[in-house]
Structure formats: C-alpha cells, structure tokens
N, C-alpha and C positions, 0 to 999 in steps of 0.2 A: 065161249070165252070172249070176254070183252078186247077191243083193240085198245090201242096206248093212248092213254090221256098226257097230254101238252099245252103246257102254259109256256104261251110267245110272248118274249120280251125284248121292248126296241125302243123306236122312238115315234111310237102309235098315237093317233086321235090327235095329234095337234096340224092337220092340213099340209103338211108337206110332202108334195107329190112324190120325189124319191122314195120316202120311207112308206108310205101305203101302197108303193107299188110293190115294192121289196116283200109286205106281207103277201100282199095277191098274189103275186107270183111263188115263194112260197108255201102257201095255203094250198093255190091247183096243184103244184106239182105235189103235196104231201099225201093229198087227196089220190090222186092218180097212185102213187106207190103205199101205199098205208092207209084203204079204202074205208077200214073200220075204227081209224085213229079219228078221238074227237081233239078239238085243236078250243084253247080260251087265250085270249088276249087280254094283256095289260095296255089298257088305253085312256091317253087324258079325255076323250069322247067316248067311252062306250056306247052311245045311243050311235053318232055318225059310224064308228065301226059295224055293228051291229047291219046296220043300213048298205054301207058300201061295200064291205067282205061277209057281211054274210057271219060273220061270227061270234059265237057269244063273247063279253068282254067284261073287263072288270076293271075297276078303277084304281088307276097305276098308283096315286097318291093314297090312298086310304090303306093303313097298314092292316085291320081288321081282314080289310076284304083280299089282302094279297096273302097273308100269310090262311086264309079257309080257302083261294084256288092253291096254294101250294100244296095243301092235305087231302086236296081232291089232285092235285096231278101226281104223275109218272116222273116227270123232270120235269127241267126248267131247260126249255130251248130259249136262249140269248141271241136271237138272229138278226141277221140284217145290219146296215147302217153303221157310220163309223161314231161307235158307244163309246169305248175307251178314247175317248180325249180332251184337251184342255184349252183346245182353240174359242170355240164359241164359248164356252161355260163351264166355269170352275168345278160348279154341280153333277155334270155330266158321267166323270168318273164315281166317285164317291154312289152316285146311286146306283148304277150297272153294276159295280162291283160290289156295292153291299146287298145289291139285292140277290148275286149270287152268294153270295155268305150265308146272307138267310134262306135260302134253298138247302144249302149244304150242311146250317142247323137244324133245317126241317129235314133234314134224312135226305131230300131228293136230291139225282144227280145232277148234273149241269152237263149242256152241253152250248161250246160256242160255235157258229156257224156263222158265214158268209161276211165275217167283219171285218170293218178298214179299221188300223190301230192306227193313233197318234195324227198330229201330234202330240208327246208328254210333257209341257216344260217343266214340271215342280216334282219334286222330291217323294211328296205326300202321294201325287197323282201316279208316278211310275209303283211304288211300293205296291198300289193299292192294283194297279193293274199285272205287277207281277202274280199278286196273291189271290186274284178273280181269278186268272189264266192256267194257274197253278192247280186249283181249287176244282176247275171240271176235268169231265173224262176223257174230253177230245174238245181241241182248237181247231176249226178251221175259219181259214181267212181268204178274203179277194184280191191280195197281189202278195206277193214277194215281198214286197217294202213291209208290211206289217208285221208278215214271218222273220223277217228280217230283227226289226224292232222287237217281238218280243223274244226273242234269242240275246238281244243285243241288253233287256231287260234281267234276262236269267233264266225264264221260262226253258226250262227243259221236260220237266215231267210228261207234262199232259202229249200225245201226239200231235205235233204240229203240222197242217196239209193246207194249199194253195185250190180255192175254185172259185169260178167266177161270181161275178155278181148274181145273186136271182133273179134277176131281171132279164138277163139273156139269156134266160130260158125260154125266153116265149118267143112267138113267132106273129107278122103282122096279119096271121089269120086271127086274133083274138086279141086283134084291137076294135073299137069302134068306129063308127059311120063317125070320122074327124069334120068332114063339111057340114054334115047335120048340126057338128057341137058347136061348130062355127056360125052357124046361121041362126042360131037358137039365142048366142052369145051376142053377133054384130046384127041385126035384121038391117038394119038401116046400111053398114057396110056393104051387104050381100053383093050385092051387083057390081060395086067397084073393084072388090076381091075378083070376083069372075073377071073381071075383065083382065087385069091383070096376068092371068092368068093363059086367057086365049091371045091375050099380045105377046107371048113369051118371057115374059117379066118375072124377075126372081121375087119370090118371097120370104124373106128372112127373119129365122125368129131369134130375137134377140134374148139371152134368159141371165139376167143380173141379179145381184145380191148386193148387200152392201158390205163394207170391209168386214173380215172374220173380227169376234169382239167387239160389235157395237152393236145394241140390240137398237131394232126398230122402234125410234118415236124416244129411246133413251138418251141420256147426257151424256152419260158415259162410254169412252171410245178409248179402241187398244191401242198401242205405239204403231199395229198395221194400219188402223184406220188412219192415225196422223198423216203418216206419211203417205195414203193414198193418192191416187192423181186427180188434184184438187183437195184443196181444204177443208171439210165440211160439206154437209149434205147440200148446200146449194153447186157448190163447184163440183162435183160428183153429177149435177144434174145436168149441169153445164158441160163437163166431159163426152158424157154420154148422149147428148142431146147430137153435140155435134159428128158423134158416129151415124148416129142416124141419119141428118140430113147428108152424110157422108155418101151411105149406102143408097140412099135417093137418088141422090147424084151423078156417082161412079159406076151403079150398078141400074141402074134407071128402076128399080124395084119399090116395094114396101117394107115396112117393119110391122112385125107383130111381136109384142112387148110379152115375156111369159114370166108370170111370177109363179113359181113350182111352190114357192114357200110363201103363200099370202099375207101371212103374218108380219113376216118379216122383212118379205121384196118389197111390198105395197109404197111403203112410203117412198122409198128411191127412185119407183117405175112413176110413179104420181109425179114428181119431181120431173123426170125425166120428158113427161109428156106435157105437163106444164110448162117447162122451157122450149118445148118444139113448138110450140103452141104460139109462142111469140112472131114467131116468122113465117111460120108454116100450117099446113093443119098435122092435127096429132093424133101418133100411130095407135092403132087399137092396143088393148091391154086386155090379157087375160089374166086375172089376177082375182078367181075365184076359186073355190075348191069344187076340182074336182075327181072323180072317178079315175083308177088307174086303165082302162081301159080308155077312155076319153083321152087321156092326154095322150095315151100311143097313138089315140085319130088325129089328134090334133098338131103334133108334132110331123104326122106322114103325111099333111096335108101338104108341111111347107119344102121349099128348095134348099133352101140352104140354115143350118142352126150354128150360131156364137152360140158358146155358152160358158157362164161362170158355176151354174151348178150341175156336178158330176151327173147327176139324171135324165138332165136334158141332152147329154151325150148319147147315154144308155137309151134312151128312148129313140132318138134319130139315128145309131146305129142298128137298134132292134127295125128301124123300118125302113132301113137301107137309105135314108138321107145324108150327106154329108154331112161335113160338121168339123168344128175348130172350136177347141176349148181355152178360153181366155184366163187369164188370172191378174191379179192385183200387178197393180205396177211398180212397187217397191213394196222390200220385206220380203216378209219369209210366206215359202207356197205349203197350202194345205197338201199333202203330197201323195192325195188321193188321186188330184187331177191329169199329176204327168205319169203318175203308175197307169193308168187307164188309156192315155195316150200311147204309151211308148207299145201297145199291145199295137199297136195301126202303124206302129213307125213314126209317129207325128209329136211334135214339140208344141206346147202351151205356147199362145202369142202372149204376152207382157201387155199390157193395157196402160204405157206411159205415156201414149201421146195419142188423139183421136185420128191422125193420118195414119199412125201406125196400123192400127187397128181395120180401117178400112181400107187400106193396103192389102192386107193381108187376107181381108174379105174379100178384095176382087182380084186377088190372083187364086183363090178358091173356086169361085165363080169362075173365072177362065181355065182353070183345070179343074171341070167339076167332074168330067166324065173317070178322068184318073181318079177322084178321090175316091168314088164311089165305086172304082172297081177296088182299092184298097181297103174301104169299109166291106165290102163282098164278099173280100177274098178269106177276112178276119174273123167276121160274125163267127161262121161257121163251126169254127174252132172253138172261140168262146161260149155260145151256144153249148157242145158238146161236153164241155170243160163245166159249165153250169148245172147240166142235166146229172152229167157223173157224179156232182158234187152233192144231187140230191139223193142221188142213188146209193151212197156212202152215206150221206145224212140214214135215211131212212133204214140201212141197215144199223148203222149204229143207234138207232133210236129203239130200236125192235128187241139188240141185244139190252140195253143199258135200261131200256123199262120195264125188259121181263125181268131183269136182277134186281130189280129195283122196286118194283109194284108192291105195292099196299096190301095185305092180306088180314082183314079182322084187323084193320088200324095200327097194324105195325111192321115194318120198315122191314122186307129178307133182306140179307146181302146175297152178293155173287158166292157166298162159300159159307156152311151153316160151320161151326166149331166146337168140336168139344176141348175141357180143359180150357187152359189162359194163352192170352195174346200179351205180348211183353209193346208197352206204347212207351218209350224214351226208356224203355232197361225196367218199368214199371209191369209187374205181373198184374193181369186183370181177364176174373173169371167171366167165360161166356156163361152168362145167367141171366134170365128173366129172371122180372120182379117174383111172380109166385115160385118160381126154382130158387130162389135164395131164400125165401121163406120154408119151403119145403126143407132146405138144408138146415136149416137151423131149426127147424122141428124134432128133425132126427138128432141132431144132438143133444136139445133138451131130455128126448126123449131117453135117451140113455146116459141121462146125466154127466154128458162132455162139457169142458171147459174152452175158452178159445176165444179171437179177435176177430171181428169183421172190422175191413178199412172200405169206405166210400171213397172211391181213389176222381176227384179233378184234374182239370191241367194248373192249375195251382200248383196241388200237389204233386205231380209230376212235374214239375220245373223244381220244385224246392230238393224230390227226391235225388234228381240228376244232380245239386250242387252237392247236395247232403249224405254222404255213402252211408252213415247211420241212418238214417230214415230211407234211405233203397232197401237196406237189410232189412229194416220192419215191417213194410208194407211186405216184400218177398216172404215175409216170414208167416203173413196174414193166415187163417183158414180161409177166409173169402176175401175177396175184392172184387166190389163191383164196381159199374162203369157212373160216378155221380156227376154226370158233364156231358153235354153233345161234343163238347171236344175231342173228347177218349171215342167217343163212337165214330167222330170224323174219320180219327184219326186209323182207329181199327181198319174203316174202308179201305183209306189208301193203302193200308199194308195189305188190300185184298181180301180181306178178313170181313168179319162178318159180329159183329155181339149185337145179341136180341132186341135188347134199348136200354136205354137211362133206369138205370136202379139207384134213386139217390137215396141220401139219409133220411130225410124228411118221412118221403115213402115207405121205405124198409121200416121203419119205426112204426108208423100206424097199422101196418101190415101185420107185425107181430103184435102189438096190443090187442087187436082184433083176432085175431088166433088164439093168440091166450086168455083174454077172456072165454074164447067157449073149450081151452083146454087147461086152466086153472094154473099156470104158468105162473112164478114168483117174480116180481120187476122192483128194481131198484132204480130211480133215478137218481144222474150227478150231473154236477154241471150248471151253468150259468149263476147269476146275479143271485143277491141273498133273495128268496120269495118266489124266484123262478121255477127250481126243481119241485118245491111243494105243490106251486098251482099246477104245474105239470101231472103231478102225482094225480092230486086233488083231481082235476079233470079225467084222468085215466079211470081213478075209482069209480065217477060215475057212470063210466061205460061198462062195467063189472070188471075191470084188470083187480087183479089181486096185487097191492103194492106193500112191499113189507120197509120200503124206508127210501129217504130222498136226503139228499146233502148240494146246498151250493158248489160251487165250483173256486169260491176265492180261497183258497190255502195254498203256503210258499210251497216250495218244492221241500221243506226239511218235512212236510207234514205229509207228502203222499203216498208214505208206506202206512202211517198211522190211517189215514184215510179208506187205504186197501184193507186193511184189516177188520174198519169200521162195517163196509160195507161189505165183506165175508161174512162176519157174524150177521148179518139177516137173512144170509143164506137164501140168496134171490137166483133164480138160474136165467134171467135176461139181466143185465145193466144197462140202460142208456145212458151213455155219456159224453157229456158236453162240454171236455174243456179247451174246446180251438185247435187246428190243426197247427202245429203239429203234436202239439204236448197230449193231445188223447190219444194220438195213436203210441205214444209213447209211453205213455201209461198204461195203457189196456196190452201191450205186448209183454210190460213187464212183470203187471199184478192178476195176469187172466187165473195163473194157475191159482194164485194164493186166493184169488175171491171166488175159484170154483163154479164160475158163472159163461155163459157167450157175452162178450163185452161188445157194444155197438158204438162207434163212435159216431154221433152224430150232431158238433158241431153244432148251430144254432137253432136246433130244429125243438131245443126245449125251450123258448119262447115261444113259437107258434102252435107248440104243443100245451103251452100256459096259457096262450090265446092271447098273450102282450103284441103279436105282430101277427099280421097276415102273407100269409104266402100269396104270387102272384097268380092272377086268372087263368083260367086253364089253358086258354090257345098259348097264353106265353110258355104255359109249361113244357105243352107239345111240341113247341118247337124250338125250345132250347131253350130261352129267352130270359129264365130264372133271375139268373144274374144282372140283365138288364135294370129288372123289376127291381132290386136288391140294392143295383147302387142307386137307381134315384130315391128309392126311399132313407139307405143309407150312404149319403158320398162321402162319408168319411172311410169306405171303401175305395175308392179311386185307386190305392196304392195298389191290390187285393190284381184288380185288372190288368196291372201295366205286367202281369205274368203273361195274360191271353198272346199275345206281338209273341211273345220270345217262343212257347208253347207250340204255334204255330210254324216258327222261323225253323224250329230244331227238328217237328214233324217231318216237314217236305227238306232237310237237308238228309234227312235218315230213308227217305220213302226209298 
C-alpha cells in the first residue's frame, strides 16, 4: 500500500531564507516519521525547489497545475511561515485561504501546521482567515499569540495546538561547513575575517529588512514605513550605517550584512553599505540565495546576531549563538518577533535611535556568556516542543489521509452512510451517480411515479428561510448532493456522501440508460426552442421522446400543463423550470403525470447544446459555478447564498 501523498503550501520558491528553511526542515523530519509519504510543493521556483529540497514542485500561480497536484494528493498541508496576514501584503491572505477552499472543494482535507497568525487589520482579511481555520481538520500554530488571535477571531471548531517553529527541530549537526560558504562568498575578505577572529573580535551579523509594507525598489510605503527611523530609504541607510560603524567602534568587531530575503533586503543592505562606504570601508553582504543548510553555517560562524527577521534568530538560536531581536522604531510590531523572544525571557530593542541599538549591542557583547547560557538553557525545550509537533503532525496526517485517500478517483469519507444526512434541516440521499440511477430504474421499472430534487447550497439556504420548500425537498423520493458544498458540508458533520450527483449528470445518465432500455421522456422547461432542441438532440442518440413543452407559462396554466404532459404518458420528465418553482411543481403534479419528475434546472440548454458546461477538472473540483457566473454574471445575486451557506454550516457543525 502506498504511503500518504502531500501537497505543501507556504511561501516557497521566492528566496527567503526563513521560509525554505521551514520546508527543509519539515520535509527531514516528515521523511524520518512517514518514510513512504511522498511530499509535492507549491512553489513560485519549482526548478530552484527542485534543486535545493530535493522535491518535486509545482507552480503555485498556475491554477491548472494546483488544482491536478490537489487530485493527485491525500491533503493539503498549509505549513510553515506566517500566511494568514496583512502586514506585508494585502494578497497574502486571500490566497492561503482560498487555496484551502479549493482543497476543501476538491474533496481534500486540510491541515494547518506550524503557522504564525496576524497581524489582521481588515474586516475581509479576518473573515476570510476565520473561514480557512475553520475549514481544516486540525490548526496548529508556533506561539500562543496566534492561538490567541484565532480564538479571538471565533475559530473554535478545528482543534487548536501550540508547537514550535520547524526549524528548531534541527540540530547544528545538519548544518554546513559555514567558513566554506563564507570563503566561496568573500575570497578576497578571507584572511581579514580570520583575523579577526584569532584577535578575539566579535563578529556580528546584522539581518535587516525594510519597514513591513513597502516592497523593495517600490513607491509605495505603509504609515509603518513613514514613520520609521528616518525618512525614506536614504535616511533608513543612514540610520543603519551608523549602527555599524557603532559596532566598530564600541565592540572593536565587524559586521556581516545578511539579507535572509534577497528580494527584498537587497536594496536597504545596498544602501546601507553604500553610506559606510563614505567614511569607512564596507561590511560584507550576504545577500544571495542560499541553501537552508548554508545559512545555519553561516550564521554559526558568527558571535553575536541583531536581527529584524524572525529566522535569523531561529538560526543563531538553533546554533547556540546569541542574539537580540530588533524591531522598527515606531508603530505597530509584527508580533511574531516578541512571541519568539519572550520564549528566552528577552524583550525586542526598538530601533529609534543608532546609540540605542548599539548600546544594547554591547551590553550583549559583555554578557554574552549569560546570553548564551539562556539561549542553552531554552533551545532544548523548543526543540523538543518542535519534534512533538511533528510527531502529532505526522500522526494526524496518517489518520486524515487514510479517511481521506482517493480510491478509483473518488473522495471516502471517515464514515460510509446509508440513507440521508440532513445539511441545514435539508434531507440528502447518500448516493452515487450510478445508485441514483439505479434507483430510478427500479421505478421506471415498475411504473412508480415520484420527484427527484438536486439539492445546492442555494437551495439549502432558500429551504432554511422557506418551511414550504424544507417540506418539499423532505418530501423528495431522492435527493442528491448537486454542489461540493453539501459534500463539504456532510464532512464536517462526519459524514460521508459518495460525490456530487448534479442535475446535468443524472439527466444524461438516464438518457443513456433509456435509450438501451426504451424508456419514455418528456422534456419541460427553458426558453421557447430550448426543450425541442433538447428533445431533438436526445432523439438522435435513440432516447424515445414522446413530447417537449417550453417552460414560459403563468402559474394559472400549470395544472393545464401537468395534464398536457400526462397524456404523453412519458415515465421520465426532465424539467426545467428554476429552482424553486420545479421542485414545486414536480412535488405537486408527480402523481397526476404518473412519471419520475427530474428537476433539472438549466441543464436543458446544454442538453440543446445553446451552452457549454465547464471543463472537466472544473467539474472535479467543484468549480461549476465558478465557470457559470463568468459566463453568466448576471448570476452574481445566485452566489451571494455561498457566505451565508457556509456561515450557518460551521454555526450548526
């Protein structure tokens, strides 16, 4: 038997050293617990992923190619890095969380791991992070402050658990030769670094970013970047310049400049080294991408690490170096930074003045031996706190894909079902497509009469306002599931329905049955022209059609209607008059037209061949209705059910 397939999703392939180390580290450790799990990544580089972990990837942007790894995985692991938030990028949420949405329409589970939440400022952004959260099987996060936040959000369903970062899981025996990356990096430095070195001289790596909310090389800056210390990327250069030559100075040492995020650091550290440059000579810069191994050598090379991004902590903690983590000097803190601190006992310096900073750098330097028995004393914990975290991952991964796994391209649940699941007080039969067909054979077959409803969450919101159409649908002979919503939704109630039996399908399913079993078919429904080409098209696949009628007549005309279409004495109807007035109809006039009534909504255009249904992978994974309003937006209204459908689900789960 195969092990668990898993698609990891972060914030892969764009060079930021935190987040590629977050996958390497959990990749070994998944590898170590779950020997015969294969592992794919969504990455903006799949080549460089590929290359530096070792793992196949897929391209995070291309929706073709994310929704064929979601039909080839088991779940959708969400690991790593702080995804849920709206500090750097408005974007940021909207894609994490829609991309578990579309996980959870493709049938798979979700699972969140090791993530830092927030911060949320907007309205849009918390909602949508309530409903990601919500939406998997199990949250785990890296501090308290985010368990915190999503509780503070509403999040209660999913199990909410605290574990470290992935990254303190490793140990500085699986880091690399750091003076090699260094010598490979500086040649020409080489020697001077040594020296340094054997004179007793600290070396300090400085690891800067620029304010949250201004991207690199852009015009565009947050109210954090205004008010940073200094003005503008030149005064930011200037700031920083003069901690350097601070640390020169005060600490008789060097600086090594680390951009974790090349992308993004580059220009500031450029800056930075260009104004040292004026007066002094200028501090080396590492500010390439590299390997998450390389940088744990290269951070254990140095004495002492500032740092503004959270990994270059994690890194000089995993290799027992001290460390002091800086943050913006006015505004509001990313509040990843002092959750990670407060694990060591230690408070964030403020970065408002350049004495400050280097103050504070060399009373670290003069207690360094203390720091670093306080980082010593902590790892260890953290560490262990990390490993269990994987240990807990991995068992829930083992449960949640063997419920979950794929068999002949369709979706088990944790619990097979016989009979109906009630989704919002809505009864909906557990049936496969050919079991619903089957069923309605047997009726034909014994010339029963009766309704089939294609129950949505549409209709499941309308049914909740409407106690007359609750009673209709309850009153169904069948109801299937015509929506990945209702299938969601069955999950969270533990439940289990086979898959999406929509109208579309069930209709060509008995056309094709009754053609090789001589079956009588009446079409009703749509526009003047539509139910005949319907017909017309059916004939020529041999359906026996004994009559077809539009769908535009008042309501005074649709007992005369019911009667029209008895006397042809057809034992299927397909009928198309909109939900809800066909399920209202078909519950009324089943007996008197002595037929199975099918309501199926607009599926006699496409069955007239006037519209096309959308491509199959949209079908598979829910996506129908996607396809439906861009072709029809004068749908739009039709949708604004989906929000509420969803709101009343997890208020009932």
């Amino acid at each position: 038997m195969r092990g668990p397939r898993i698609l990891v999703s972060g914030y892969y392939g764009f060079g930021n050293a935190g987040d590629e180390a977050i996958l390497w580290a959990l990749a070994r450790a998944l590898r170590e617990s779950l020997p015969a799990a294969e592992l794919r990544v969504l990455s903006a580089a799949p080549d460089q992923t590929r290359e530096w972990q070792g793992l196949a990837a897929v391209p995070r942007f291309s929706l073709p190619a994310i929704v064929k790894a979601l039909r080839w995985t088991d779940l959708l692991l969400s690991g790593g890095g702080t995804l849920l938030q709206d500090l750097t990028s408005p974007r940021s949420i909207p894609y994490y969380a829609g991309l578990i949405l579309l996980a959870r329409a493709c049938g798979r589970p979700v699972l969140l791991y090791g993530q830092g939440v927030g911060p949320i400022r907007g309205g849009l952004g918390r909602w949508l992070a309530r409903l990601a959260a919500d939406s998997s099987a199990e949250v785990v996060v890296r501090d308290p402050a985010s368990a915190a936040l999503l509780r503070q959000l509403g999040v209660q369903r999913p199990p909410l658990a605290v574990a470290a970062d992935p990254v303190l899981g490793l140990t500085p025996a699986e880091a690399a030769e750091g003076w090699k990356v260094l010598v490979r990096l500086f040649p020409e430095e080489a020697e001077r670094l040594a020296a340094l070195r054997r004179e007793g001289r600290p070396w300090v790596g400085l690891a800067l970013r620029l304010p949250a909310g201004r991207a690199a090389g852009g015009p565009g800056r947050s109210r954090a970047a205004a008010r940073a210390p200094g003005e503008g990327l030149a005064r930011l250069a200037r700031f920083w310049a003069a901690v350097v030559q601070g640390i020169r100075r005060e600490l008789g040492g060097e600086v090594l400049l680390l951009g974790l995020h090349p992308q993004r650091d580059r220009e500031l550290l450029e800056a930075v080294r260009e104004e040292v440059r004026k007066a002094a000579p200028e501090p080396p810069l590492v500010a390439v991408p590299l390997a998450p191994a390389e940088w744990l050598g290269v951070v254990g090379e140095l004495d002492l690490v500032a740092g503004m991004r959270l990994h270059a902590l994690i890194f000089a903690a995993v290799m027992g170096v001290p460390f002091l983590g800086v943050v913006e000097g006015a505004g509001g803190i990313d509040p990843k930074m002092p959750s990670f601190l407060a694990e060591f006992g230690m408070e964030p310096v403020r970065a408002d003045a350049p004495d400050r900073v280097v103050e504070a750098l060399r009373e670290a330097w003069a207690g360094r031996a203390a720091l670093q028995e306080r980082v010593a004393a902590a790892v260890p914990r953290l560490r262990r706190r990390a490993r269990e975290g994987i240990q807990r991952l991995a068992s829930r991964i083992q449960e949640v894909a063997g419920a979950g796994r794929p068999s002949g391209g369709r979706l088990q649940g944790t619990e097979e079902l016989s009979g109906r699941v009630k989704i919002l007080d809505l009864p909906v039969d557990c049936v496969s497509l050919p079991e619903a067909v089957e069923r309605i054979a047997g009726w034909v077959a014994v010339g029963r009469s009766g309704y089939v409803v294609t129950a949505n969450p549409e209709l499941a919101v309308r049914a909740r306002r409407e106690p007359s159409l609750q009673r209709i649908v309850a009153g169904a002979d069948l109801v299937t599931a015509d929506g990945v919503g209702i299938l969601w939704a069955a999950r969270l109630k533990g439940k289990a329905l086979p898959e999406r039996v929509s109208g579309i399908d069930l209709a060509e399913e008995l056309l094709a049955r009754g053609a090789q079993e001589g079956w009588r078919f009446f079409f009703l429904g749509g526009e003047p022209g539509v139910a005949e080409a319907a017909a017309e098209a059916a004939r020529r696949r041999g359906v026996q059609v004994v009559g077809w009628r539009h769908g535009f007549f008042p309501p005074a005309e649709e007992e005369a209607v019911a009667a029209e279409v008895g006397s042809r004495r057809p034992q299927v109807a397909l009928v198309g008059l909109g939900s809800p007035r066909q399920e209202s109809w078909c519950a009324r006039y089943a007996s008197e037209v002595g037929a199975v009534l099918l309501g199926v909504g607009g599926a006699l255009d496409v069955l007239a061949g006037r519209k096309r249904r959308a491509p199959v992978w949209m079908r598979r994974c829910g996506l129908e209705w996607l396809y439906r309003l861009a072709k029809e937006p004068r749908r739009w209204r039709r949708v604004l059910a989906l929000p509420v459908f969803v709101w009343w689900v997890l208020r009932e789960r």
